[in-house]
C-alpha positions, 0 to 999 in steps of 0.5 A: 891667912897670917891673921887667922894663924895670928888670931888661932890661939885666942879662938881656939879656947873659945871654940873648944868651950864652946864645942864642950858645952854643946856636948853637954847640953847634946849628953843631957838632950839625949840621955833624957830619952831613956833609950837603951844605952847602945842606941844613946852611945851611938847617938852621942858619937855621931852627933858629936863628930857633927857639931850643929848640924848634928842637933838639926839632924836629931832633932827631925830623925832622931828616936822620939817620943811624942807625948802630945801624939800619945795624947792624941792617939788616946783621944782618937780612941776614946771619941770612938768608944760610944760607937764600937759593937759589944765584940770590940772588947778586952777578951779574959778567955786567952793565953801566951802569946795571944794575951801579950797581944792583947795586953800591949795593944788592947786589941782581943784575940778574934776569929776569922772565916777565911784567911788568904795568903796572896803572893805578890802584886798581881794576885793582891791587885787583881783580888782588892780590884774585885773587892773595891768593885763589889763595894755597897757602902763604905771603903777604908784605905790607907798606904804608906806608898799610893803611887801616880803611875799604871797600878795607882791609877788604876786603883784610883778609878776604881775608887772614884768609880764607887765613890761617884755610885754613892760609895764613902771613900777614904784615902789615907796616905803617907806625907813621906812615903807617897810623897811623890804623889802630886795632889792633882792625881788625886783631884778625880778621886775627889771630885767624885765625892771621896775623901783623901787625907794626910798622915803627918803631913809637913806643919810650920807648927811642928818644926819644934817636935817634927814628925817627920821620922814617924811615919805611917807603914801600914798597908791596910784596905776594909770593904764594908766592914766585911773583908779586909786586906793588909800586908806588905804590898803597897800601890806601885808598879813596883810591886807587880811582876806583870809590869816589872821584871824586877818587881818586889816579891812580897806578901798579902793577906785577905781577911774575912770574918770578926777580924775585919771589925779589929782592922776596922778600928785600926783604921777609924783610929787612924783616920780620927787621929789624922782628921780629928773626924770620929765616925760613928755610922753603925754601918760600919760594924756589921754583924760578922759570923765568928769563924774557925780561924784565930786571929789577933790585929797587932797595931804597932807605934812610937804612940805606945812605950811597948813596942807591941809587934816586936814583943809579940814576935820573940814571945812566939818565938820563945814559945816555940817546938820546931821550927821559926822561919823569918823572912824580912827584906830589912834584917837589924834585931836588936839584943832581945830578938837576937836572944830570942832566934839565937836561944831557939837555934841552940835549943835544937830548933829549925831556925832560919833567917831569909833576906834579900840578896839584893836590897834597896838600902846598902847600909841596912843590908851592910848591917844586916850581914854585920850579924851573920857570925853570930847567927851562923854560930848559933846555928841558924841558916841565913839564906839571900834571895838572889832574883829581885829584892825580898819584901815579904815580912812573915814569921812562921812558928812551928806548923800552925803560928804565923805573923804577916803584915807591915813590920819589917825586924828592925829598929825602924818598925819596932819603935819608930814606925806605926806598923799593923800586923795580925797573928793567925794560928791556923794550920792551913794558912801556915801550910800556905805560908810555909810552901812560899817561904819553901819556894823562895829558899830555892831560890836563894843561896846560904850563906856558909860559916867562914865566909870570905869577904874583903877587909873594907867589906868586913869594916863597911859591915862594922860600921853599918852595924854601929849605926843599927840603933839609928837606922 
């Protein structure tokens, strides 16, 4: 102890050189990101209270920009283009915030037969079990979360079941998010002929430019390129209220019509991407009636500078006359969102925000209430849905516009995230939405301007906000 006392002064330049250059050389690292300025600030504080580790941690979690994933993506889209029908075109025939849509994700407005709003587990499993079983030729999954338990081994049986009568089946899973799902659940889904494949699974080679933070959300199912179902509802038991009391409330849609075809290459882009496989069967586009419905597939990734369903989202919201109900289980807008909910409040709109009161994540619900005042003193009603956690991901405009799928109003979904939504101007699936999003207020509690809280709740809150770009 004498001796480190004796030998303190001499190392202590040398450490504090040494902490300085690390600094710089972190400044440098960071700063080439080119992200906005809060998220690079709260980067640089961080990581400077965590001298190395804090390269480690930023080198894996951090907001990056693959360009090699970008060139990937472009290739799995471009070694499908000889095998996509005629329809699977840029539209000049749209507007607003339908052309948007199309600029940022080159995927066309399209039309839909039928669009339904299924609510919660029960009714999404029971329906994609009857859809999986009338499959004839080919079934496309892919889940952030397939879990080995009742409701995932269920559906895998299921699968097996029409993969062993000659139906293709491919399985495309999330290394992180069905990371507990051990490769010997899914040997009899394999041996009964189906394919299973990885979304950025865990390489040596990728240690240098990890992906480790990008993950696949989307929750996506297409049969025999004529129905499909996406939404927020993942495999799991907890997301059936039949099995848990305590299941996710959450949101399913069932697609039919041209829209399907959009849905469809999502997936076969995904699937190339992840396999380096492009398939070319032209069984997989079947002629599709065009429907009355109007509904546009919004892709979302860190594989595209341009944040597709966090535009699209605060230009409906800026387009919008009447109303904008939000409902998302994780509630961190950037400025541009909050611009974009506050500025319609203050223009006399019905704005309101719905969130769990209950969450999995304490810190994003900590920085979700971080923005409370503000939202509240603009004059939009916040609400927290008390019985079990809220998952649902909707935004409803006015009385005909409405946004469902994967994306939650964060930071995450935005940017770091491959998400899918789809965009539905319809009436009647509005109407739909509208009376779930009615029957969820009433079961939850406003939160009131003024509203008491404790000085280590307020800072906790402070904090957690602080952290936003990082979450």
């Amino acid at each position: 102890m004498t001796q480190m006392r004796e030998l303190w002064p001499q190392l202590e330049p040398w450490l504090l050189a040494v902490w300085g250059l690390y600094l710089l050389v972190l400044a440098c690292w960071i700063v080439l990101q080119k992200r906005e300025p809060i998220a690079t600030l709260s980067w640089l504080l961080a990581l400077a209270a965590l001298p190395v580790l804090g390269l480690v941690v930023y080198h894996f979690l951090g907001p990056q920009r693959i360009r090699r994933q970008r060139h990937r993506r472009t290739r799995a889209r471009s070694g499908l283009q000889a095998a996509l029908p005629d329809g699977l075109r840029a539209s000049e025939d749209c507007v607003t915030v339908a052309k948007l849509g199309q600029s940022v994700t080159r995927y066309a407005p399209a039309t839909a037969t039928e669009a339904e709003l299924l609510v919660g587990g029960h009714a999404t499993y029971d329906a994609l079990l009857a859809a999986i079983a009338g499959a004839q030729h080919h079934l496309h999954l892919e889940y952030y979360i397939f879990e080995a338990d009742r409701i995932g081994t269920t559906v895998r049986d299921a699968l097996a079941e029409r993969a062993r009568a000659g139906v293709r089946v491919r399985l495309l899973l999330d290394a992180i998010g069905s990371g507990r799902t051990p490769n010997r659940f899914l040997t009899p889904l394999r041996e009964a002929g189906a394919e299973v494949a990885w979304f950025h699974p865990a390489r040596l080679r990728w240690l240098w430019r990890p992906r480790v933070n990008l993950r696949s959300h989307r929750k996506l199912v297409v049969v025999d390129g004529r129905e499909a179902f996406t939404g927020g509802i993942n495999v799991s038991d907890t997301q059936d209220e039949r099995l848990r009391a305590d299941a996710f409330r959450d949101l399913h849609l069932r697609l039919r019509g041209e829209v399907v075809r959009w849905l469809q290459l999502a997936f076969l882009e995904d699937w190339h991407y992840t396999t380096g496989v492009a398939l070319r069967d032209r069984n997989l586009w079947p002629e599709l009636p065009p429907g009355r419905l109007l509904a546009q597939v919004l892709p979302s990734g860190p594989d595209s500078p341009w944040e597709a369903i966090h535009r699209v989202m605060v230009e409906a919201i800026h387009q919008a006359d009447r109303r904008v109900w939000l409902v998302t289980p994780y509630f961190v807008p950037g400025e541009a969102a909050r611009m974009a909910l506050t500025s319609a409040a203050l223009r006399g709109l019905d704005v309101r925000v719905l969130v769990p009161a209950r969450s999995d994540s304490a810190i994003v619900r900590a920085a979700a209430r971080s923005y409370y005042d503000e939202l509240l003193a603009a004059g939009i009603r916040v609400f927290e849905y008390q019985p079990r956690m809220l998952h649902s991901k909707a935004l409803l405009v006015d009385g005909d516009t409405c946004l469902l799928g994967s994306a939650n109003f964060d930071y995450r979904s935005f940017r770091l995230n491959f998400e899918l939504n789809v965009l539905l101007h319809d009436v009647g699936t509005a109407g739909a939405l509208e009376k779930e999003i009615a029957a969820c207020l009433a079961e939850s509690r406003e939160v009131v301007a003024g509203r008491a809280s404790g000085l280590g709740r307020r800072l906790g809150e402070a904090w957690a906000r602080l952290l936003s770009p990082l979450l």
